[in-house]
C-alpha positions in Angstrom: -22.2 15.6 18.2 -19.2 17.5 18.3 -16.2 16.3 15.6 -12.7 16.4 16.7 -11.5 17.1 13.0 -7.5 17.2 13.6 -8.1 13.7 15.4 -10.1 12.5 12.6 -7.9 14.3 10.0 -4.5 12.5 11.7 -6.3 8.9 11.4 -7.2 9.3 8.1 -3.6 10.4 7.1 -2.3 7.3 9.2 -5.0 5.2 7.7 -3.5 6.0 3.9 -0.2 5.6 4.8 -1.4 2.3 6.4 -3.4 1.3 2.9 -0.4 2.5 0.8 2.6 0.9 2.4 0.8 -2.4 2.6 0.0 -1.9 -1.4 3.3 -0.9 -3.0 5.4 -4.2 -1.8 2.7 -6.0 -3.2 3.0 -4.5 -6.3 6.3 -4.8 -6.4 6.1 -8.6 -5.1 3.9 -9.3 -8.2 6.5 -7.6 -10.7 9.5 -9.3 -9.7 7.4 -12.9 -9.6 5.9 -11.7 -12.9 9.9 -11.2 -14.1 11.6 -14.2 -12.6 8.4 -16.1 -14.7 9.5 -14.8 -17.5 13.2 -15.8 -17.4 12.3 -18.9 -16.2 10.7 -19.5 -20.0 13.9 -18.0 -21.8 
């Protein structure tokens, strides 16, 4: 079976682009609830 690799290679680079722009807001999402909890108790 014959591999296209620059296909492949192309939707793997889209794929962890994909993976990391859905991850950082989340991260970010958690800090700032994570701060906002934490003023909330000062």
């Amino acid at each position: 079976m014959y591999v296209d690799w620059i296909t492949w290679s192309i939707w793997l680079i889209g794929f962890i682009i994909l993976v990391v722009w859905i991850y950082m807001p989340l991260k970010e999402f958690k800090r700032l609830l994570a701060l906002r909890k934490e003023q909330r108790l000062k």
